[in-house]
Each structure stands twice: as structure tokens, then as C-alpha cells.
KOLVO-295759 format. One record per residue (C-alpha): residue number from 1; z, y, x. Coordinates in nm, 3 decimals, always signed. Layout:
seq NUM; z Z; y Y; x X
...
***
This chain:
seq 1; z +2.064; y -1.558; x +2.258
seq 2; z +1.833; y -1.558; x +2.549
seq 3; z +1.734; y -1.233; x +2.688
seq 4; z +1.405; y -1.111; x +2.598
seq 5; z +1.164; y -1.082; x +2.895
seq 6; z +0.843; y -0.875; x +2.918
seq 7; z +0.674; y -1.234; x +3.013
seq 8; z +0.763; y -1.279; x +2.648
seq 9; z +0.493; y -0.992; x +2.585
seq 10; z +0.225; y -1.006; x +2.797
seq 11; z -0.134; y -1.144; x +2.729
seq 12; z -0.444; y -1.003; x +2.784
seq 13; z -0.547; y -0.772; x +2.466
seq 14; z -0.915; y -0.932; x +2.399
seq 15; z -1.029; y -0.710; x +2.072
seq 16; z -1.201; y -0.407; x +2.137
seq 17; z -1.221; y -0.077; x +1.903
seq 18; z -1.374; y +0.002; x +1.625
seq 19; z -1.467; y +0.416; x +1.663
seq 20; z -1.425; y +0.553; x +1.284
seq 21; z -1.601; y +0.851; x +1.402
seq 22; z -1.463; y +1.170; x +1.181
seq 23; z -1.630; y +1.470; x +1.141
seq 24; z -1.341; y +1.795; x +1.082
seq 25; z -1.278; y +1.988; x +0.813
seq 26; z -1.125; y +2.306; x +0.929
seq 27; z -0.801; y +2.446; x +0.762
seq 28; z -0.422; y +2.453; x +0.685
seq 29; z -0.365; y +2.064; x +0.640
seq 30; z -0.718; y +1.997; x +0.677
seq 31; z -0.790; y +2.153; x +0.305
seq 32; z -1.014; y +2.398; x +0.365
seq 33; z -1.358; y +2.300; x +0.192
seq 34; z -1.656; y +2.220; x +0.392
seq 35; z -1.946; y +2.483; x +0.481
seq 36; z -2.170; y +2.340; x +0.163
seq 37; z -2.467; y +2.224; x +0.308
seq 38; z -2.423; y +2.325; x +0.650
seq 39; z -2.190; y +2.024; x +0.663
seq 40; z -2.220; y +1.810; x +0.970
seq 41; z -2.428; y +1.492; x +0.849
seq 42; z -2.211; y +1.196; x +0.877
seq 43; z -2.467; y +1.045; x +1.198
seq 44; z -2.264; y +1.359; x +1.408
seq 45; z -2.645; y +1.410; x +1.481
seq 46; z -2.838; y +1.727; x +1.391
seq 47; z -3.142; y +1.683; x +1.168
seq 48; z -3.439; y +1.683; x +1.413
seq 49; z -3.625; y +1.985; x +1.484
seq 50; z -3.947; y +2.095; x +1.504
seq 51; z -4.091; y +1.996; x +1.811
seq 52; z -3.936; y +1.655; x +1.716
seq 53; z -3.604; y +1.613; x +1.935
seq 54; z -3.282; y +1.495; x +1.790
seq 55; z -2.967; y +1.655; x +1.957
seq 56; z -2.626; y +1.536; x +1.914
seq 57; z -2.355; y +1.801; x +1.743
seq 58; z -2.076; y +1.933; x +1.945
seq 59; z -1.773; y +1.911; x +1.784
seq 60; z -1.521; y +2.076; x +1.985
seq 61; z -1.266; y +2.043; x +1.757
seq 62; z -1.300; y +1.633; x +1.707
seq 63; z -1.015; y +1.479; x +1.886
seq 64; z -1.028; y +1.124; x +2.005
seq 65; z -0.687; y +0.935; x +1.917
seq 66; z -0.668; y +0.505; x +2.002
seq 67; z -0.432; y +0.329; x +1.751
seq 68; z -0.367; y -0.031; x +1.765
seq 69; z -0.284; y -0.171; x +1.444
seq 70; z -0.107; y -0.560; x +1.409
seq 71; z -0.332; y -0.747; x +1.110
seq 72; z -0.306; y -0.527; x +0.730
seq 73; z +0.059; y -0.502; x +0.731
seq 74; z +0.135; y -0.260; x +0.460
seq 75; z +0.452; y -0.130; x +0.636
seq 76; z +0.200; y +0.123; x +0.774
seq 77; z +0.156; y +0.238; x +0.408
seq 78; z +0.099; y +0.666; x +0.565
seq 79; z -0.183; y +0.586; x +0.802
seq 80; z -0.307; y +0.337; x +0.525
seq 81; z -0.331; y +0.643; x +0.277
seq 82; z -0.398; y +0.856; x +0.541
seq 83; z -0.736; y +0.645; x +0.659
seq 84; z -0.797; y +0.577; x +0.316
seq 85; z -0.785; y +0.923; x +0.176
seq 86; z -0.985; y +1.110; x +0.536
seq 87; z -0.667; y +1.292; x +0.630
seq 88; z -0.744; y +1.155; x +0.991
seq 89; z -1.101; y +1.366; x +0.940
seq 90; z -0.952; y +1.628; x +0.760
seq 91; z -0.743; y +1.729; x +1.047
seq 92; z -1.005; y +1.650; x +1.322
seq 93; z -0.936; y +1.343; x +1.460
seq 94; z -1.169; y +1.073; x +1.576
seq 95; z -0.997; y +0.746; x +1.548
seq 96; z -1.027; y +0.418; x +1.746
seq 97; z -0.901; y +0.156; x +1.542
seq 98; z -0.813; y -0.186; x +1.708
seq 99; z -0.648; y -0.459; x +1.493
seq 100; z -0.490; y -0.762; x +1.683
seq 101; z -0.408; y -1.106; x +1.547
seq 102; z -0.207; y -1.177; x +1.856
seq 103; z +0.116; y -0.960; x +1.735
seq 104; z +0.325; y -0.738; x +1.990
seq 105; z +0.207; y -0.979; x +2.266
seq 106; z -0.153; y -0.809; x +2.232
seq 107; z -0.041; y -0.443; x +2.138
seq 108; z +0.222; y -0.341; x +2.385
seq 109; z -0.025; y -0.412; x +2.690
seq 110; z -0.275; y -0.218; x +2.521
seq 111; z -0.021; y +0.072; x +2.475
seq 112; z +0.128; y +0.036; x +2.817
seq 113; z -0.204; y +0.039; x +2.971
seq 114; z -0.377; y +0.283; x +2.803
seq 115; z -0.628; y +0.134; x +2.643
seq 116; z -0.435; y +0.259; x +2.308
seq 117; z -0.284; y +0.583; x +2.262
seq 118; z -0.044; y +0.475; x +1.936
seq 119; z +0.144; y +0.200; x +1.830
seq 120; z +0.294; y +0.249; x +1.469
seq 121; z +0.510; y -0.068; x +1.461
seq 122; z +0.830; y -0.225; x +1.626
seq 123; z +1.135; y -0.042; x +1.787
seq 124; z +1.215; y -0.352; x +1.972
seq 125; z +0.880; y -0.452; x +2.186
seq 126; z +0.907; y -0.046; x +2.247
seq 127; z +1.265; y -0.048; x +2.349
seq 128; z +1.223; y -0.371; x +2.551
seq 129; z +0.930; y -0.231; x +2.772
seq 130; z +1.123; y +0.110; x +2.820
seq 131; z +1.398; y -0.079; x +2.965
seq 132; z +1.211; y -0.303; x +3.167
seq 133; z +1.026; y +0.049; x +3.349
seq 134; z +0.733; y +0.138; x +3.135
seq 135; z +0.643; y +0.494; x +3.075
seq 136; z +0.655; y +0.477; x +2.684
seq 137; z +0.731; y +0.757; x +2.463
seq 138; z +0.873; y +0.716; x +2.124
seq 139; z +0.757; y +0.971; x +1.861
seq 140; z +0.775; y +0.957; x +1.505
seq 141; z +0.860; y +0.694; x +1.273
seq 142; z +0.673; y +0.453; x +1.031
seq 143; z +0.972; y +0.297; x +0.839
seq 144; z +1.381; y +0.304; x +0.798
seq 145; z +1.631; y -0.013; x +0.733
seq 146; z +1.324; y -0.249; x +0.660
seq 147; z +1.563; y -0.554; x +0.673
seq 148; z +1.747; y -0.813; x +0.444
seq 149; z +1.980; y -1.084; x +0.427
seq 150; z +1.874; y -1.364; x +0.225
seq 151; z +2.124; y -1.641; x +0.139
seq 152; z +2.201; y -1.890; x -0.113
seq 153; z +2.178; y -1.762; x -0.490
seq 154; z +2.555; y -1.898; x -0.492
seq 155; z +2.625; y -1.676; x -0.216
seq 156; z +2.460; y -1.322; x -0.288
seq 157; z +2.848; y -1.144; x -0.354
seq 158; z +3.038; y -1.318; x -0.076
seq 159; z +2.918; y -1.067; x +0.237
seq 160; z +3.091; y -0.745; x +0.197
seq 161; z +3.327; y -0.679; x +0.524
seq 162; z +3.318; y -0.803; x +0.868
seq 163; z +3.579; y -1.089; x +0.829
seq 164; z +3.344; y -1.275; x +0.515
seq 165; z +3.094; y -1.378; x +0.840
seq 166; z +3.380; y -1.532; x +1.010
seq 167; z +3.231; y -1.921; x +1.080
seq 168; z +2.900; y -1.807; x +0.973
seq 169; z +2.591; y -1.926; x +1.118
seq 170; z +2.306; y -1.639; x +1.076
seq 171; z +1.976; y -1.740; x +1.142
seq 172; z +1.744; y -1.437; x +1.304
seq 173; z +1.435; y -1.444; x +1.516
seq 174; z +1.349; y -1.152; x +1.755
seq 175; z +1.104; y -0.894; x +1.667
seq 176; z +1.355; y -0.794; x +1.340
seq 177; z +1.617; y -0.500; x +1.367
seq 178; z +1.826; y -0.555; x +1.097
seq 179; z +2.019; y -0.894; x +1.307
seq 180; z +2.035; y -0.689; x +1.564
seq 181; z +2.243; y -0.405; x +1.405
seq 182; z +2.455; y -0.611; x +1.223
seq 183; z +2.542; y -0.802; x +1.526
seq 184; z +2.663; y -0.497; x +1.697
seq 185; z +2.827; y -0.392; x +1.431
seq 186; z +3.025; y -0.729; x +1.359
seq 187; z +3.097; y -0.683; x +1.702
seq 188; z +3.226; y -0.366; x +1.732
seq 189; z +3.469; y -0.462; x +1.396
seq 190; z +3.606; y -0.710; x +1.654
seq 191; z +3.471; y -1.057; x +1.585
seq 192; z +3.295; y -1.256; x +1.899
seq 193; z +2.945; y -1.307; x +1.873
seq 194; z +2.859; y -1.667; x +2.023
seq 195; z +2.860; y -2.018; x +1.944
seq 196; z +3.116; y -2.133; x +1.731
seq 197; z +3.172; y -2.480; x +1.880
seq 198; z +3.282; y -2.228; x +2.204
seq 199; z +3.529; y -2.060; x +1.993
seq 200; z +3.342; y -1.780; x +1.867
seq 201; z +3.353; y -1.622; x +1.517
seq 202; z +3.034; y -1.587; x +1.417
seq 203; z +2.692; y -1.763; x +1.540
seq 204; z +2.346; y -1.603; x +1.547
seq 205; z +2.091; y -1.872; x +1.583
seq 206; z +1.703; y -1.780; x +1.761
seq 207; z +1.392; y -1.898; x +1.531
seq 208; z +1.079; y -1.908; x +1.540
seq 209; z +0.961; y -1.782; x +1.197
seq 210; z +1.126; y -1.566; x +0.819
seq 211; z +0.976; y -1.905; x +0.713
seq 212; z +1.193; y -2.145; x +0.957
seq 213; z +1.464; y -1.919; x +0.888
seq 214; z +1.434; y -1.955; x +0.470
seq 215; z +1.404; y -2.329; x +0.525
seq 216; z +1.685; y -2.361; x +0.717
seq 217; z +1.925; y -2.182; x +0.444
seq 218; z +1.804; y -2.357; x +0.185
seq 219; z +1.877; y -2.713; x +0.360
seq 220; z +2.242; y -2.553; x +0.456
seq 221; z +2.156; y -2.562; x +0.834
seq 222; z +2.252; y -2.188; x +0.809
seq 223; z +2.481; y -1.962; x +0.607
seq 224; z +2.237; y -1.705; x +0.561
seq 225; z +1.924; y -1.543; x +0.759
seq 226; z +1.808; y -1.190; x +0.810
seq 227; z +1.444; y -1.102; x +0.734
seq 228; z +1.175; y -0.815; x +0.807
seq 229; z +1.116; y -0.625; x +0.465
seq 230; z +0.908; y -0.800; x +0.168
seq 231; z +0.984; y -1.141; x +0.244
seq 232; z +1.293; y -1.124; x -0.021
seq 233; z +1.036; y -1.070; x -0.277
seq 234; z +0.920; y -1.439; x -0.168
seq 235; z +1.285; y -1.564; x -0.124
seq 236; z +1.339; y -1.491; x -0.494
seq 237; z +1.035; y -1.668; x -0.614
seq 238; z +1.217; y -2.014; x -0.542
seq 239; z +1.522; y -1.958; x -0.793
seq 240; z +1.797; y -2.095; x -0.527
seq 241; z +1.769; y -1.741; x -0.276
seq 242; z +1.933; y -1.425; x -0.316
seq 243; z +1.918; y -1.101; x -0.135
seq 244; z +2.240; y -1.062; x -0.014
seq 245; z +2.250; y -0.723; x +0.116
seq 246; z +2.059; y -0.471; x +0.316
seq 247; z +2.201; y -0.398; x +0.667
seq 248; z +2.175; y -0.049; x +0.640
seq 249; z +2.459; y -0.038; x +0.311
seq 250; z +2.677; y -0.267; x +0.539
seq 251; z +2.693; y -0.051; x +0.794
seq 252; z +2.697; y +0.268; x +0.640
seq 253; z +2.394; y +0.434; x +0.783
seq 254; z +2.015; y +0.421; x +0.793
seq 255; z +1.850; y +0.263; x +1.158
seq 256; z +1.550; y +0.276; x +1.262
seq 257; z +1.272; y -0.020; x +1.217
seq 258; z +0.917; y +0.032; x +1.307
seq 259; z +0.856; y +0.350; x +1.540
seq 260; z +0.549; y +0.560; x +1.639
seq 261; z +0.502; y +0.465; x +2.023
seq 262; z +0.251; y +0.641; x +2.290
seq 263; z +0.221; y +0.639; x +2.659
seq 264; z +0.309; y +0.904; x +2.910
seq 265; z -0.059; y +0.987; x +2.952
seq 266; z -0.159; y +1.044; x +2.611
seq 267; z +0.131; y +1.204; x +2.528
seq 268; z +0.116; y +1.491; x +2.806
seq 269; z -0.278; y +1.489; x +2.755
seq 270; z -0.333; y +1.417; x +2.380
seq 271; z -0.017; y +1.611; x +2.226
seq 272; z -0.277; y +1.830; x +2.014
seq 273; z -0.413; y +1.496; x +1.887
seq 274; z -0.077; y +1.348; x +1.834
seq 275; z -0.014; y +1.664; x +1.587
seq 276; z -0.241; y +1.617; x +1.396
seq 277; z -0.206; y +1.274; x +1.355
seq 278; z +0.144; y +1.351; x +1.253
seq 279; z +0.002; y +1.624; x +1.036
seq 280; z -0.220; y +1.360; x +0.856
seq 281; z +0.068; y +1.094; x +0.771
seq 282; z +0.297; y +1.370; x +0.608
seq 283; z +0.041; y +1.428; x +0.434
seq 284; z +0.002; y +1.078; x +0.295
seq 285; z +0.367; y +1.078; x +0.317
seq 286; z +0.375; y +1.318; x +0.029
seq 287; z +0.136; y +1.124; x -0.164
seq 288; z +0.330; y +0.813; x -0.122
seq 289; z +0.590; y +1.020; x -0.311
seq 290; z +0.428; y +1.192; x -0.563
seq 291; z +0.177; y +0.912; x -0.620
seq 292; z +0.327; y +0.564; x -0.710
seq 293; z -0.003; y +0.438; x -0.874
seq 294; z -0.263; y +0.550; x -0.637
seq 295; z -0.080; y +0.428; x -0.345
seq 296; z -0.014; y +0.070; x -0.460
seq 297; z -0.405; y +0.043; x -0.537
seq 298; z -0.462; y +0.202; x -0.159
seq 299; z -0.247; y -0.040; x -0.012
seq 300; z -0.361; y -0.309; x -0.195
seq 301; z -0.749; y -0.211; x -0.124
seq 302; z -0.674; y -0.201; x +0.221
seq 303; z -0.408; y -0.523; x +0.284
seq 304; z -0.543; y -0.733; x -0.008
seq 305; z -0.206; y -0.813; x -0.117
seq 306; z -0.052; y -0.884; x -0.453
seq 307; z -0.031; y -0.611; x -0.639
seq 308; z +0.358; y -0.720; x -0.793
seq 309; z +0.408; y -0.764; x -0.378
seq 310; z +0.279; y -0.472; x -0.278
seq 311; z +0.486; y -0.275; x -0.601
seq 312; z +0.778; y -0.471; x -0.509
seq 313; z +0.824; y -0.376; x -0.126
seq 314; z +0.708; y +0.003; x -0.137
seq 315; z +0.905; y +0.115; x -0.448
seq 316; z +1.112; y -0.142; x -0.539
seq 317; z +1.029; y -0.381; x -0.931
seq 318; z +1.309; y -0.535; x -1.156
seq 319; z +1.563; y -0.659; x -0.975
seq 320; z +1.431; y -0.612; x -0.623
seq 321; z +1.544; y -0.355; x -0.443
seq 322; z +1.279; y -0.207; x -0.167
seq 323; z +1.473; y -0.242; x +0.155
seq 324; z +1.209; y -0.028; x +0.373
seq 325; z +1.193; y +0.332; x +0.327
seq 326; z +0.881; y +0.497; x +0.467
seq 327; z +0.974; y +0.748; x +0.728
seq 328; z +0.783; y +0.993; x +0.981
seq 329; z +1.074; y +1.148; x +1.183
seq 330; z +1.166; y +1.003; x +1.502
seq 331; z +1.476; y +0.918; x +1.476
seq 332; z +1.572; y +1.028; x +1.851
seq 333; z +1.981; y +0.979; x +1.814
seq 334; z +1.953; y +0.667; x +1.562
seq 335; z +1.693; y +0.533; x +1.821
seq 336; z +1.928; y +0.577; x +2.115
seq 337; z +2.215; y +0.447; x +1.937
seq 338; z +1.982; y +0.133; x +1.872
seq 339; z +1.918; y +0.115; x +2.251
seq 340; z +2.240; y +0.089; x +2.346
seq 341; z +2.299; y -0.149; x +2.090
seq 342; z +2.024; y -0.386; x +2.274
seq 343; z +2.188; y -0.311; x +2.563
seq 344; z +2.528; y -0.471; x +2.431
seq 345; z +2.379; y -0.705; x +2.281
seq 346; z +2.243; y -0.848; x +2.610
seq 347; z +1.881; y -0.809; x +2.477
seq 348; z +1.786; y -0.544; x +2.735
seq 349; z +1.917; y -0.627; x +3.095
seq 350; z +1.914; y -0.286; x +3.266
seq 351; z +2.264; y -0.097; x +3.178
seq 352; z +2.169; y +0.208; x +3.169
seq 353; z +2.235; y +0.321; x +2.785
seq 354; z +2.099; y +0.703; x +2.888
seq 355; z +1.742; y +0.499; x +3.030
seq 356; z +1.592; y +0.596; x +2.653
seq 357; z +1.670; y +0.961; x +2.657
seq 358; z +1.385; y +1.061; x +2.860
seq 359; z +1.139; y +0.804; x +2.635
seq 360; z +1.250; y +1.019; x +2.308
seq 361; z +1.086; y +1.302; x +2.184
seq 362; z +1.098; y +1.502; x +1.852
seq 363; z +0.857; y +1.792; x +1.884
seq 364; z +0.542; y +1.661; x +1.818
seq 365; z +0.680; y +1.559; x +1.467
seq 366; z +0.858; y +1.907; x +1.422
seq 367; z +0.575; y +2.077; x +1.504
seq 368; z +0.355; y +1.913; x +1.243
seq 369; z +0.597; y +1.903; x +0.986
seq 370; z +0.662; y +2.329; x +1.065
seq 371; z +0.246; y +2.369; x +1.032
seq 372; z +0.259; y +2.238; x +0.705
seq 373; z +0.581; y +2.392; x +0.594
seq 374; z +0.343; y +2.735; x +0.696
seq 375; z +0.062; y +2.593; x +0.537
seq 376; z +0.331; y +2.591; x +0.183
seq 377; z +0.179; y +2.260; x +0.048
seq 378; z +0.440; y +2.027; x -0.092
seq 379; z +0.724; y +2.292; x +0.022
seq 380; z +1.006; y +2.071; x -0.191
seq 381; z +0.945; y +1.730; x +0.029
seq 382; z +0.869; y +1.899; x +0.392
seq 383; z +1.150; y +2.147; x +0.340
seq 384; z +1.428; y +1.800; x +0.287
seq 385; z +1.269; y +1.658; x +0.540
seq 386; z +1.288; y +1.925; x +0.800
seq 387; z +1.724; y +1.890; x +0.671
seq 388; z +1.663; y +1.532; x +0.756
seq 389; z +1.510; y +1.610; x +1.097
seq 390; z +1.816; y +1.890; x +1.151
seq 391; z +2.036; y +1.581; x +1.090
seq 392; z +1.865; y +1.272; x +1.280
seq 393; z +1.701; y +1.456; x +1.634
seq 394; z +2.076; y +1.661; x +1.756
seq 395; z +1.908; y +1.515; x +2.144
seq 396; z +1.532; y +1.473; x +2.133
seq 397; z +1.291; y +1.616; x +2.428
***
């Protein structure tokens, strides 16, 4: 597999931001009610006065926060609620919203330069630029696993151990985590990754597309093909696919897909932004819990998907098993261990597995996750996941 290049990222980010501009409501988790009608009107302009001028209101406590968002991917489903629900307002935060149609490509120069302050998808693109010299920081967390292996119906029971891929033929294309684990891991069991007409065991072939890679199982060009989350629902619809496992149950432990990314300058000079924006997806994070109903109609609203689609990826319907689960916390040892997997994997060039460390940081996730732990809303989810953060961030900043 060819080595992935920044060149591979870089074009010019054309859209511009759209300024949601969000008035705050002042309080623990942003629940404290507004001042009746003393509320700020929604303008952010005073009513005029009596001689006639109009003055704009100073809102010390509005925050402004840049996130670049790729197309209405519901993988995103806690700043979906979030936005749709005015936790981002609640907890004083103006957002800039810019969506791209030109995928990581578009978004990582944005991030890298500045002109965005958050990217809440991809590990990889991230991981790539980090090793390559850019000043990124990773975060928080969006979603775990978030991969699959489809295969032929025939074939969903025959990948359980490391010597069943022996003469297999995996298809994969780049910006997915799940090949990339489960090459490492293969590897690390002791098979040799490469092509098999050189004598290697098993073969992971580059495409371009889920879709090129469903095709190309299904006319037995491939043994089997790994996927980003979701597009096993679509798999199944044909009657010859089968999900044949998730990467995460074959080797043993959750890894991290999409990530929370910022730069070095907004995270040194917007950390009390970045909390709060951290404050506002637990929040929705809880809902997403709590509320199976309301959130499928949010995310639907918001991505105009399929309802059955949108059902089927966040919780999971019949015999489809949801292969993402939605997670804030960083990640900051799973992360690393990912990095080094790149690194073996010849996907990043620079050896230096220790290069991430400094890119890593937990606090800003602890920090809002302790404020609402004080705050004593939702105590039973925020108190597991502060055991989850104990368990996952042994190394962060």
C-alpha cells in the first residue's frame, strides 16, 4: 500500500462560514433559565433608545468557536443534538459552522491553518498531518470501532482467528480505521502482510470507494472488504452480503475512529471555548442515551436520512448490529497505540512512535466532564464515563 502523503490532502478550502451567532444562557450546564424579558433579543442588538441610536450588546461571555463539518454525516450525532437542541448557546458559544463537499482534502487545511478551530472527524487525516510536522492537537472523541467487514453471505462464520485470512485478499480504501487495525493485528499474530503472488499471506488491496469495494466482493475479485460504519446496513439490502465481523471483537478491544482535532493556537488560546464545547456534546451525549426516539428524528431532521438508516447505525435494528459507538473521551493511549500502528504499517513515514504524545491531550474533556459531574445532572452516565476516562487516558497532556 502506498504511503499516504500530505499532497494527498491539500487543496485550497473554498467555503466560507456560516456564524450561528448564540446568545448565553448562564448556569451549571447551561440550564439556568433566562432573565424573562430582559433576555438578549436574538439581533445581539439592544432595542433602540430614545434619542434613536441602536447599540450593539456586549456579551462578554459569548465565545467564538470555528468547526468544520464534512457534508450531514450523522457520525457527528452529539454536535447534531447539541446544535439542534442550543447546547452550543446554552453554554456560550458562538459557532462558525463551515460544511465542505471536498472531504478531508478541504478540512485538514482549514484546521491546520486556522481558519477552523475543530475538526470532529477522522483519526487518520489527523494522525497523518501530525506525523508529517503539523501542530495538531487531538482532544476528545466523536465515535469508537465504527468499522465492518462485509463478505459473502456464504462467508459471514469463516473469519474468527488470524490463520482463516491466510490467502485472503481484503479490499480497504484509506480514510477507514478498522483495515488498518486489523492489519496490524494480523501482523503482529505473525502472518505477512503483502501481495500474495510475492509470497505473502494475506493481501490488502487500495480502492477508491465502500462502493468499489462491495462490487468487487460480490464479483469474487476479493475475499471480503472493510467498511466505515452504516454501509453494512446497505450491504444487507442485496441478500448475497453479510457482516462478517466488527474489528473491534476480533481484536479484543475498542480503537478509536473519528477524533475531535484543534490546532496549537486555538487550543492554548480557546481552551475555555473548547470546554464548553465539550460541555455541550456530553450533554447531547446523555440524550443520545436516554433518548432513542428524539435523537433518530434530530438526526434525521438534520442529515435527511432514512429513518430505518439512521435507527439502524446509531442503535442498532433486527439483525444489524451498530458497529459505531458514540464516544467523547479522547482516547489518548488507544490513539497512540493507533499511531504506532500507522507507523508499522508504513502509512506514516517518520519513525518516531512517541511523535503523537505531545499532539494528545485529555484535560479539556476531563474538565468538562468534572463541571458537569459538579453540576449532578445525569450523575449515573458522567460518573461511568469518568471510569472509562480513568481507564483509556493512563498518558494524556
Amino acid at each position: 500500500m502506498e504511503m499516504m502523503s500530505r499532497r494527498r490532502f491539500l487543496e485550497l478550502a473554498g467555503a466560507g462560514f456560516v456564524v450561528i451567532s448564540l446568545t448565553p444562557l448562564i448556569g451549571c450546564g447551561g440550564n439556568s433559565a433566562p432573565t424573562g424579558n430582559n433576555s438578549t433579543p436574538a439581533d445581539n442588538s439592544t432595542p433602540a433608545s430614545d434619542v434613536g441610536e441602536t447599540k450593539p450588546v456586549v456579551n462578554p461571555g459569548v465565545e467564538p468557536l470555528n468547526i468544520v463539518l464534512l457534508g450531514k454525516d450523522s457520525k457527528i450525532a452529539c454536535n447534531i443534538i447539541a446544535l439542534k437542541k442550543g447546547y452550543f448557546e446554552q453554554e456560550g458559544l458562538q459557532m462558525g459552522i463551515q460544511v465542505v463537499s471536498g472531504g478531508f482534502p478541504e478540512a485538514m487545511p482549514a484546521l491546520s491553518k486556522g481558519t477552523a478551530d475543530v475538526l470532529p472527524f477522522g483519526s487518520i487525516p489527523t494522525c497523518t498531518y501530525i506525523g508529517q510536522g503539523d501542530d495538531l492537537v487531538i482532544f476528545g472523541g466523536t465515535v469508537a470501532n465504527g468499522s465492518e467487514c462485509i463478505t459473502l453471505i456464504e462467508n459471514k462464520d469463516r473469519y474468527k482467528k488470524a490463520s482463516d485470512f491466510k490467502g485472503k485478499r481484503i479490499g480497504c480504501f484509506r480514510m477507514e480505521t478498522g483495515h488498518m487495525v486489523t492489519k496490524s493485528w494480523l501482523r503482529k499474530q505473525g502472518l505477512k502482510i503483502g501481495p500474495l503472488s510475492e509470497g505473502n499471506d494475506v493481501e490488502f488491496v487500495l480502492l477508491e470507494s465502500a462502493a468499489a469495494e462491495v462490487a468487487a466482493v460480490e464479483k469474487g475479485e476479493i475475499d471480503m472488504c472493510f467498511v466505515n460504519s452504516g454501509y453494512g446496513v446497505n450491504a444487507l439490502k442485496t441478500g448475497k452480503m453479510a457482516v462478517a465481523f466488527h474489528p473491534n471483537e476480533l481484536i479484543g478491544h475498542e480503537f478509536p475512529c473519528c477524533r475531535q482535532s484543534t490546532n496549537r493556537d486555538a487550543f492554548v488560546n480557546k481552551r475555555s471555548a473548547l470546554i464548553k464545547f465539550e460541555i455541550a456534546n456530553l450533554r447531547a451525549y446523555a440524550d443520545i442515551q436516554k433518548d432513542h426516539e428524539g435523537t433518530i428524528s434530530l438526526i434525521c431532521e438534520y442529515s435527511g436520512q432514512d429513518r430505518d438508516y439512521v435507527e439502524s447505525i446509531t442503535y442498532g435494528k433486527g439483525d444489524y448490529r451498530a458497529a459505531m459507538v458514540f464516544e467523547m473521551d479522547p482516547y489518548t493511549d488507544a490513539v497512540a497505540a493507533f499511531y504506532a500502528d500507522m507507523v508499522d504499517n508504513g502509512d506514516i513515514e517518520n519513525p518516531d512512535k512517541e511523535l503523537i504524545k505531545a499532539h494528545l491531550d485529555s484535560s479539556i474533556y476531563k474538565t468538562a466532564l468534572d463541571e458537569l459531574v459538579a453540576c449532578g445532572e445525569n450523575l449515573d452516565i458522567y460518573n461511568q464515563l469518568l471510569e472509562v476516562y480513568r481507564t483509556h487516558n493512563t498518558m494524556g497532556i
